[in-house]
N, C-alpha and C positions, 0 to 999 in steps of 0.2 A: 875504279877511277872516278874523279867527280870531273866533268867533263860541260865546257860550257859551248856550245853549239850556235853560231853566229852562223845567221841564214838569210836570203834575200828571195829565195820561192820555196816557200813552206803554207801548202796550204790549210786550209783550215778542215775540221771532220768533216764538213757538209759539202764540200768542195773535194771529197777525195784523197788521195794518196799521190805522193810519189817516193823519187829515191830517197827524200831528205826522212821526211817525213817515217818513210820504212827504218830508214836507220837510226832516227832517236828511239823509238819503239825497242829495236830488237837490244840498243844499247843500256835500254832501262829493263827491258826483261833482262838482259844478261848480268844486273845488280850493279849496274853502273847509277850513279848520281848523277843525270843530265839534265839541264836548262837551254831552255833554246831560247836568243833574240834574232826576230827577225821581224825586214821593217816591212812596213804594211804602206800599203798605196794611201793617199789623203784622201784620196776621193771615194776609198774603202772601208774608213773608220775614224772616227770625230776626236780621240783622243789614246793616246798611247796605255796600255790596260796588260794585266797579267790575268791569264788564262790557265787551267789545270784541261790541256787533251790527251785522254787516252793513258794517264797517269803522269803525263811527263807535263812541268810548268812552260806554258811559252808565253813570253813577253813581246806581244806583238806592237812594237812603237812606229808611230804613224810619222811617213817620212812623205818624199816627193812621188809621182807617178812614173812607175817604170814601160806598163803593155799601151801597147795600141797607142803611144803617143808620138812625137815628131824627133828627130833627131835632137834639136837644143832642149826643146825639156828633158829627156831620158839623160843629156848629158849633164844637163846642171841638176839632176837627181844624183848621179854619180857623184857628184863632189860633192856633196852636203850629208848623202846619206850614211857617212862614218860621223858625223857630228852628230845628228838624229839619235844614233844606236848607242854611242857612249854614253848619251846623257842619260839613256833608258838602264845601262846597266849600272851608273852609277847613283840611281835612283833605287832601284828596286834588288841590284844581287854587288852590292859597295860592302857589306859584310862576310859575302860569300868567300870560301877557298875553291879553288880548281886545282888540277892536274895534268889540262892540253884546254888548248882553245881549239875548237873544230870550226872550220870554217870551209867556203866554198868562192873560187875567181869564174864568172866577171862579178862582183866589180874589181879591179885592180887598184882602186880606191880605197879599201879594206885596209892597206898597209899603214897607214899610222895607228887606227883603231887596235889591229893586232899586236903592234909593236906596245902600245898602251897600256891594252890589256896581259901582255906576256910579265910586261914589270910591274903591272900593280898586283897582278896573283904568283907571279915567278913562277909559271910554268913553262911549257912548251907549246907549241903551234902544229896544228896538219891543216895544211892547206887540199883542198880537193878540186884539183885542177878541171873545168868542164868547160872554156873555151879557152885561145888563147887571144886576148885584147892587149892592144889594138891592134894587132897586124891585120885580125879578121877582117875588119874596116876597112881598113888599105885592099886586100884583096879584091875587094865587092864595089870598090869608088865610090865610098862615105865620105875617101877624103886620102890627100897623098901622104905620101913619107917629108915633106915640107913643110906639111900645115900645121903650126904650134898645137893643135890639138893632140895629134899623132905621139909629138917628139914630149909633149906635158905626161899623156897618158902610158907612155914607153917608159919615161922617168920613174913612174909609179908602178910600173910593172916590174923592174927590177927591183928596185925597194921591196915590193914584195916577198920576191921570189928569194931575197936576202933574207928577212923578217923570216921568215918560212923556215921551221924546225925540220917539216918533213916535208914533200910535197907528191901525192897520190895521182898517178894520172890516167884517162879512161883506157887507155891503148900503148904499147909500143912504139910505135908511132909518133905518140904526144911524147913519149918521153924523149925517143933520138930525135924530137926534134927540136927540143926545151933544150936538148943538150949542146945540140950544133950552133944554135941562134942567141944561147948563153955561155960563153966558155967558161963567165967564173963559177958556174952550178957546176957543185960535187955529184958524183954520179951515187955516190952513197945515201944522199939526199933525197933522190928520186926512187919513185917505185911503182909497180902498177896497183890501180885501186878502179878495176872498174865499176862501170853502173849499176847496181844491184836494187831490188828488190825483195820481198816479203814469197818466198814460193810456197804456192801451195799446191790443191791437188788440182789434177788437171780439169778445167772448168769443162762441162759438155751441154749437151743443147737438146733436145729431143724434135725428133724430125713433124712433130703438128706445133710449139712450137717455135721453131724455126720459120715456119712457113708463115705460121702469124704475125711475127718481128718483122718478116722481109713485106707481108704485106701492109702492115704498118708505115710502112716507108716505102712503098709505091714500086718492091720487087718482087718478080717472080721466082717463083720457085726455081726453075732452069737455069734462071740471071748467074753469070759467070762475075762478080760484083769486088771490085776492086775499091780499097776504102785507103783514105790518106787523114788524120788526124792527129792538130797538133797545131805548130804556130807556122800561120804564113806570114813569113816575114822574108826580107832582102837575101839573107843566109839561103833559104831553100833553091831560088833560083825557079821560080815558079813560070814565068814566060815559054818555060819548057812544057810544064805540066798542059798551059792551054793550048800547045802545040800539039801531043797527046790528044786530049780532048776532041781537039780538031781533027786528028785521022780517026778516031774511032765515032764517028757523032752519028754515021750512019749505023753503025753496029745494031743490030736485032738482042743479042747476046752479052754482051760488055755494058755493066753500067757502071757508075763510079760514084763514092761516095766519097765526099768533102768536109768535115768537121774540124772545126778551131777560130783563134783569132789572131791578130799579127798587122801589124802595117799594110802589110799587101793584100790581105782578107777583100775587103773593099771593092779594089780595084779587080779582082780577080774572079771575085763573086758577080761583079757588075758587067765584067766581057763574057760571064759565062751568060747569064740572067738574057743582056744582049742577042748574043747567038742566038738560042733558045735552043740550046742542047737536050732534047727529050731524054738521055739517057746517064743524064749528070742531076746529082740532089744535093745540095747545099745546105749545111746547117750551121750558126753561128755558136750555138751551145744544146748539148744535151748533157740530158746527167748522166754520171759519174755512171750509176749501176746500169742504163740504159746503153752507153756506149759500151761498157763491155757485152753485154747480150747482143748487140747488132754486131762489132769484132767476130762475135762465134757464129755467125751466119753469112760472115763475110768469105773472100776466099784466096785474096788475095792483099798483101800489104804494102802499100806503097809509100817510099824513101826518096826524097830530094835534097841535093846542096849543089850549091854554085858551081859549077866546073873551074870559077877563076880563080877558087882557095887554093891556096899555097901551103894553109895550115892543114894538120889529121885530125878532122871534125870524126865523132861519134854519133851518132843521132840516139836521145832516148825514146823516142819512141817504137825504137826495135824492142822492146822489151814487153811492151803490150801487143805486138804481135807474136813476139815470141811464147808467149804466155796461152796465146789462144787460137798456137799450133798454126799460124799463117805463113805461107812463104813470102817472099821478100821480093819481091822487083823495085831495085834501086837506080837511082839516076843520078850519079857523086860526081867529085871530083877524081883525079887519079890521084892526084897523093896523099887523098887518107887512103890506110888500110882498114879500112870496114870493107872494101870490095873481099879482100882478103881473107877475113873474118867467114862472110857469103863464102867463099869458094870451101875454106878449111871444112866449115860446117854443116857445106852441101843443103842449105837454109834459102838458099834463094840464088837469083842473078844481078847481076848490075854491068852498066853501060856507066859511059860518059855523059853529063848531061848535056843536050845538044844533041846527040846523036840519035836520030828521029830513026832511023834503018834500023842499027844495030837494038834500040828500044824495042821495036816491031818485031825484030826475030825473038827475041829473048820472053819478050812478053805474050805472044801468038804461042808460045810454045808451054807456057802454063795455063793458057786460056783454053788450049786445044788438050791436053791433058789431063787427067782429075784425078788420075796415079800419082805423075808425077808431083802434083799440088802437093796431096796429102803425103807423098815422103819429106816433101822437102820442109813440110808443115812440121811430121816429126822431130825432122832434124834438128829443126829450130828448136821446137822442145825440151828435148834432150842436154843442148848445148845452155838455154836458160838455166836447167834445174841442177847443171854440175858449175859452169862459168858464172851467174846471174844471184845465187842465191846471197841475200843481204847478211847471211853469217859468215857469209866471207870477209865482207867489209869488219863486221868486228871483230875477227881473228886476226885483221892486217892491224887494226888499230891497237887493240890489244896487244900484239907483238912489243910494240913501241915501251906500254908500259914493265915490259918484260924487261926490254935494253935499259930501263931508268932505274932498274932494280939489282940490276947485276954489278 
């Protein structure tokens, strides 16, 4: 298939991997023709440029700023940024043929771009479902069910979801729930397509060092050291986390490690910095090969979302714990099933967030255990390298082109 790959976080080699990222890769070793556009922060690159990574072309075109900005600029990044990405493709791949548009929601904005793109190459569309906007918003009190933003951005969620050939979702979950809150989606439509990655073998550590890593970073060797990396943002529901922080601050034992950026970074970094937590380490960025080696010396991996989500959030960063055998103490909502997931796969525990007690048992009880860690670290494993592998994403996608042939 020649396949054109519309992305809005695809990072670059020196910045790492992720799902996207994994998946053009594995679809260009599997002899697929794939071109990815995806838009690039302004404040990240001076002008819209095509690039060859890792064999696969990506057209990185310089649109508005998406991280670490304020609600109305991310928002008027969202509406501009399918004018941005057209003009790039009809600059650089206006010759090309295709056979599906690959794409990924948020943004829900996407919908006339794809619709675009579907009739000037006459193909088809997968859409790869990884939030669902704007309800999330509503959830978290960005903004009501009355606020023309809401009812603008709901508008263009449907349209989408119409646009939409196929639509891939991380969980169960997203799908009955895309199902209930959409009557007019065909259930033939829908399918699951979870989070995958690139598996390889299982990464390990060697115990002098490990000790070096952990004293690099100001732990002891004993440290029982629980690590959270990724984005703090509103979605996580972090208010929680320094609640946490706060029972354990006396702790000998328990430290915790902090990595990422996010809206709420800031504010969360500076109550800790405040308190003067001796047993919390904060970092705003490490690299890419460095955060996995501190991962494998870590012992435990910690998960937050909002307790007020109504939607089935997935978190990817289960994946890089999964990867490096870490068990899971999660602090969710109830109605996603990634608790679910944790329970099926004996991978970890999860609470309510809010629930400071029930946290405290569930959490004491991997902390005091180092059997149980390392099963449930297993578990994890195991459930990555049969559920998680990124060949699966191309055997789902490729199906598709099977149905177009028959």
């Amino acid at each position: 298939m020649k396949i054109l790959f519309i992305s809005s976080d695809y990072p670059r080699p020196e910045k790492g991997s992720n799902i996207y990222t994994d998946l053009a890769q594995e679809l260009n070793n599997s002899n697929h023709v794939i071109k990815v556009v995806v838009s690039e922060e302004k404040k990240k690159i001076d002008k819209t440029e095509l690039f060859e990574e890792y064999g696969v072309p990506v057209l990185r075109v310089r649109s508005g700023n998406l991280y670490e900005v304020g609600f109305v600029e991310k928002t008027w990044t969202f509406l501009n940024i399918s004018r941005h990405l057209k003009k790039g493709i009809r600059k650089f791949f206006s010759g090309e043929s295709f056979d599906l548009i690959l794409f990924q929601s948020p943004p829900v904005t996407f919908n006339r771009l794809i619709a675009w793109a579907m009739r000037k190459y006459k193909c088809k569309s997968y859409l790869m479902m990884k939030d669902i906007f704007p309800q999330n918003g509503v959830d978290i009190g960005l903004y009501s069910k009355i606020n023309p933003i809401y009812w603008y951005f709901r508008s263009q969620e449907k349209k989408l979801y119409k646009t939409s050939s196929y639509i891939g979702c991380m969980s169960q979950g997203n799908i009955d729930y895309l199902l209930s809150h959409n009557k007019y989606l065909s259930p033939d439509k829908m399918e699951l397509f979870p989070n995958t990655v690139k598996v390889g073998r299982i990464p390990t550590i060697d115990p002098l060092e490990k000790e070096k890593i952990r004293g690099k970073y100001g732990l002891n060797k004993d440290d029982v050291v629980a690590i959270f990396g990724g984005n703090f943002g509103k979605p996580q529901g972090l208010d929680f986390l320094l609640n946490i922080l706060n029972e354990y601050k006396y702790s000998k034992r328990v430290k915790f490690i902090l990595i990422g950026r996010g809206t709420e970074k800031n504010r969360i970094f500076g109550e800790i910095k405040e308190k003067g937590y001796s047993n919390v380490y904060t970092f705003d960025f490490v690299p890419r090969s460095d955060y996995e080696k501190l991962t494998l010396t870590c012992d435990i991996g910690l998960i937050f979302l909002d307790s007020r989500f109504t939607i089935p959030n997935y978190p990817s960063k289960t994946l890089s714990y999964f990867e490096s055998s870490l068990p899971i103490m999660a602090a969710i909502d109830s109605n996603t099933d990634y608790g679910k997931m944790l329970e099926v796969s004996e991978s970890g525990f999860w609470v309510e967030n809010g629930n400071i007690k029930a946290f405290k048992n569930k959490f004491d009880k991997l902390v005091s255990d180092k059997k149980l860690r390392i099963l449930m670290g297993k578990n994890g494993r195991s459930y990555y390298e049969k559920e998680c592998n990124v060949e699966k994403s191309v055997k789902i996608i490729e199906s598709h082109e099977e149905k177009k042939n028959v």
